[in-house]
N, C-alpha and C positions, 0 to 999 in steps of 0.2 A: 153606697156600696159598702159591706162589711169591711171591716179589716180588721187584722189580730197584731195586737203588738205587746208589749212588754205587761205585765200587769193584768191581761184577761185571765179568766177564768172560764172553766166548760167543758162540755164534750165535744165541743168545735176543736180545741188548743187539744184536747187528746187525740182526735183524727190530724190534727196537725202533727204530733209528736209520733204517732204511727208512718206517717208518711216520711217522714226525716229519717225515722229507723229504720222501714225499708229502705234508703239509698245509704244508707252504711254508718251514720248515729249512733249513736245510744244512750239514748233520752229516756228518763223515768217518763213512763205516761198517764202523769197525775192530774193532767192538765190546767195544770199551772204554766204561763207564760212568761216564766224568768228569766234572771241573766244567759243559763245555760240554750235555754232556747234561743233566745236571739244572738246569739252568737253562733249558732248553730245554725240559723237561716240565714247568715250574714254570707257566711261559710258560702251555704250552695247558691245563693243570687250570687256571688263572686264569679264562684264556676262556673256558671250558667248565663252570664254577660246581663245579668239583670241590675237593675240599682240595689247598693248592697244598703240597705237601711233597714235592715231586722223587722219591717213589717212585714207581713202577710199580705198582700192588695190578690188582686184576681191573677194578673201574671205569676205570680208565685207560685201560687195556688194551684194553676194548669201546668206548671213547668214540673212541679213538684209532683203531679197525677200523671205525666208523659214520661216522667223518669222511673215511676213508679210502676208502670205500664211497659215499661221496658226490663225490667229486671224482673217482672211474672208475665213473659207475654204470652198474649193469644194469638195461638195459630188461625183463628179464623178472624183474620182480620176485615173491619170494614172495607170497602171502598173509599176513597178519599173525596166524592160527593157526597159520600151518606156518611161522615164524620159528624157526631154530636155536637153541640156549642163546645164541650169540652175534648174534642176528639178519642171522645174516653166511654168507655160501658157505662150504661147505668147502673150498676151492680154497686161501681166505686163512690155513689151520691150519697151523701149522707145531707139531712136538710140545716143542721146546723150549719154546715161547712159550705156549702151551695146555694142556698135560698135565692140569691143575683140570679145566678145560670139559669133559673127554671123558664121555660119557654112553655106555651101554648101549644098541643098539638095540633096539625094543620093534616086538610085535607087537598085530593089532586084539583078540586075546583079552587081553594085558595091561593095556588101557584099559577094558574091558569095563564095569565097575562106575561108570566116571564118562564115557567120551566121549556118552552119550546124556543126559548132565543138565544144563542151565542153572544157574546161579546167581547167586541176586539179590542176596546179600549176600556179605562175605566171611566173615560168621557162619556163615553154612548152609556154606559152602566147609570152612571149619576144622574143623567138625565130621566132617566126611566125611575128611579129612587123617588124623584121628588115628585111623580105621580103617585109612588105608592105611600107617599108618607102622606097624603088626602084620602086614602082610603075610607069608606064613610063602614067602621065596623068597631068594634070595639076593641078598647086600650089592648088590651093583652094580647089580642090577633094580631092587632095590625104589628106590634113589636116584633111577633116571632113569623111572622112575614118579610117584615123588613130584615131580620137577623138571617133566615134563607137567603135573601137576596145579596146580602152580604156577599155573605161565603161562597154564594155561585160565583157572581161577579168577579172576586178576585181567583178562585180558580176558573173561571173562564178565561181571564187573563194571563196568568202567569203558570196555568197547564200543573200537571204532576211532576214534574221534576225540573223546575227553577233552576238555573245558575248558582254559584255563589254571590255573584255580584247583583244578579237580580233579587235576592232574597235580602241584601245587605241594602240593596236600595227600596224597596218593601219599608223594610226597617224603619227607612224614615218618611217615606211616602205616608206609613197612619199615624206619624206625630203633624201633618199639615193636612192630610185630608180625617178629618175626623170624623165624617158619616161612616165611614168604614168600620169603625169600634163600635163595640168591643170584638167583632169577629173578626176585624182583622190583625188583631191579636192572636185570634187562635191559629187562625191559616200559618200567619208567618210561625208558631210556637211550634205547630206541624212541621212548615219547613226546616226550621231549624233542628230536629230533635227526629225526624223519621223521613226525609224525604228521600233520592238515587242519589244526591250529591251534598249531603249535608245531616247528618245523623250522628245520635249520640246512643247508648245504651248501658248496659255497667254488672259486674257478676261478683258473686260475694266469693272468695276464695280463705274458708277458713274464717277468724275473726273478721279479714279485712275486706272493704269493699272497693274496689277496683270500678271507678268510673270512666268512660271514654268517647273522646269526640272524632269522628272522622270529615275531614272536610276534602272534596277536589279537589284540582288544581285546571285553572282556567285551560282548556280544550286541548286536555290532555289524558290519559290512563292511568294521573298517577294519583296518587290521595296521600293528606298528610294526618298520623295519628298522632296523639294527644291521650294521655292516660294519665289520672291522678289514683290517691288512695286517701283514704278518710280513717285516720288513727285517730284517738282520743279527741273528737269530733271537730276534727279542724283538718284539711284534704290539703295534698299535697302531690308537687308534680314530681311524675317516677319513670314516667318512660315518654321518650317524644322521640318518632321515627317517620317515613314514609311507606306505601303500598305501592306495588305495582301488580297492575292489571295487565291480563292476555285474554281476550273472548273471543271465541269461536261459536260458528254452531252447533258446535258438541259439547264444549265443555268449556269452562272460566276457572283460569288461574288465577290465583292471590299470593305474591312473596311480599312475606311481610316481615324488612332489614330491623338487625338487630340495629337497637340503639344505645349506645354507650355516652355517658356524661363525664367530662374532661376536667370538672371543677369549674370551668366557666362557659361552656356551651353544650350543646349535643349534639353528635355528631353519627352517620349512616353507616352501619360495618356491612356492607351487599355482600362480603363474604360468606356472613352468619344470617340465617334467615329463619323462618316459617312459611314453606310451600306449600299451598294448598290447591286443591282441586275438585272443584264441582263438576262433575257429567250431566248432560240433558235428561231428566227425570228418575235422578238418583234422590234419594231421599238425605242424604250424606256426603260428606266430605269427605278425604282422604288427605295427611297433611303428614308430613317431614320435616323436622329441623336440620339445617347444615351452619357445618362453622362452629364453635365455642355457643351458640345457642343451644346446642344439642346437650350439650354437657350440663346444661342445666335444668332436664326434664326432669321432674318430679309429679309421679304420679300419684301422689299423697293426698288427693283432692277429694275422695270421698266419691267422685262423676264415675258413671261405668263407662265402659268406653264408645258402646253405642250411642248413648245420652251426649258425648263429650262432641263428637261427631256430626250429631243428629242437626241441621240446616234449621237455622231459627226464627224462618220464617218462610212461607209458603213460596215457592217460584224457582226460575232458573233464572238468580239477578245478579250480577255484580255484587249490588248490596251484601243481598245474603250469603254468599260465598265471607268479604270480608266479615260480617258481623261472624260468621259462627268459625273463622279462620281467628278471630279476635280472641273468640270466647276458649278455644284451646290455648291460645296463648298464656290467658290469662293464668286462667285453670291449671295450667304446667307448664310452666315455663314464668312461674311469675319470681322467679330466682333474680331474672335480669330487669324487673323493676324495682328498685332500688332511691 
């Protein structure tokens, strides 16, 4: 499997150096893989709970294309069965940078034997794997046959919206079952980076980029935020708060507490917020600051305010309510991360 580390050279290390620069970088894109680069993927494997060792490997690579994919998204998002090996458009393939990922296209008689069966276990799953891995067809089919099987398998399992604690035991489930890689890499890259209860995304306000993690809180309405910023390419924490949710069938609130740092922790001000509001097939938000948060709106952001507003991703979800209640924040009101 490729990897890119210190010392490459190419137009691979300059799609690499483009990808850095969209999540908030600013790397010459010579494609040289220097000191500045690997310390610059050190950077976002840190933030991104990856092993931080300035290689490139495949998890990089896709973490580094999901975060990228978040910062230009598309509203016509797949389906999360019909996710690519990289849960990414083909538009973003370049063959230097990908060559590993290429799969075989398959036809509905090539799935035959497994797209009409459910599985409740990854027991029942593996058993079924190890017939298809006798498949009498050639190398390259039966691969991206098996790599389908994969990724049904563990979403037939573990459904579209995972726990936190079932995604953190995922985690380690494909370091002992290993017929599940590499897609079970992608799945869980999925869960952790876009799924209802585990999701990251990130907006450039100005020079800086403003990264951010939202994660749930076990069987509750609340979510905890997490927001860094990448100055002179090295990211830093600037805002850490909680959300609270209200859904109805008309409409889903998001307050989202101001959070203030004391010099030795962070702490919730529910006085000062960002309220937000989604209605049942509203294309938009509707959002108010209360409290000393208010006093720090600046609309200097260059967004119009439809744009700023505008729901960033298709549906009536929880999700999307916090991401685009996030994305005002950031956008104006990024006074109070600090």
């Amino acid at each position: 499997m490729a990897r890119l580390e210190q010392g490459k050279k190419g137009r691979a290390v300059v799609k690499l150096q483009k990808l850095l620069n969209k999540v908030g970088y600013t790397l010459p894109e010579n494609g040289v893989f220097d000191d500045a680069v690997s310390k610059a993927v050190k950077d976002f494997q840190t933030q991104n709970s990856l092993p931080a060792d300035g290689e490139v490997d495949r998890d990089t690579k896709m973490m580094l294309k999901r975060m990228r994919k978040e910062v230009k998204r598309d509203t016509n998002l797949m389906p999360i069965p019909e996710l690519t090996p990289l849960g990414l458009e083909a538009a973003l393939d370049e063959p230097e940078f990908d060559d590993e990922f290429t799969l075989q296209p398959l036809t509905a008689k090539d799935l035959d034997s497994f797209a009409g069966k459910k599985f409740k276990t990854l027991g029942e799953a593996k058993t079924h794997y190890t017939l298809l891995e006798n498949l009498d067809v050639p190398e390259a089919k039966r691969a991206s046959v098996l790599a389908t099987f994969r990724k049904k398998a563990l979403l037939d399992v573990y459904g579209e919206a995972p726990s936190v604690a079932d995604i953190d035991k995922l985690r380690d489930l494909i370091f002992v079952e290993k017929w599940l890689l590499p897609e079970g890499n992608d799945v869980f890259m999925y869960y952790m980076t876009d799924s209802p209860n585990y999701f990251k995304g990130g907006h450039q306000r100005g020079t800086t980029y403003f990264g951010y993690t939202v994660t749930r809180r076990p069987n509750a309405d609340i979510y905890d935020l997490k927001v860094h910023a990448v100055r002179n390419n090295a990211s830093f924490l600037v805002y850490v708060t909680s959300i609270n949710v209200v859904k109805s069938a008309t409409a889903i609130s998001a307050e989202i507490y101001q959070g203030k740092y004391d010099g030795t922790r962070w702490n919730t001000d529910k006085a000062s917020a960002l309220k937000a509001n989604l209605e049942n097939g509203k294309a938009a938000i509707t959002y108010a600051a209360t409290g000393t948060l208010a006093a720090l709106k600046d609309t200097a952001h260059g967004q119009p305010a439809a744009q700023l507003s505008a729901i960033e991703e298709k549906g009536f979800t929880v999700k999307n309510t916090i991401k685009t209640a996030i994305k005002a924040l950031i956008l104006e009101y990024y006074k109070a991360m600090r």
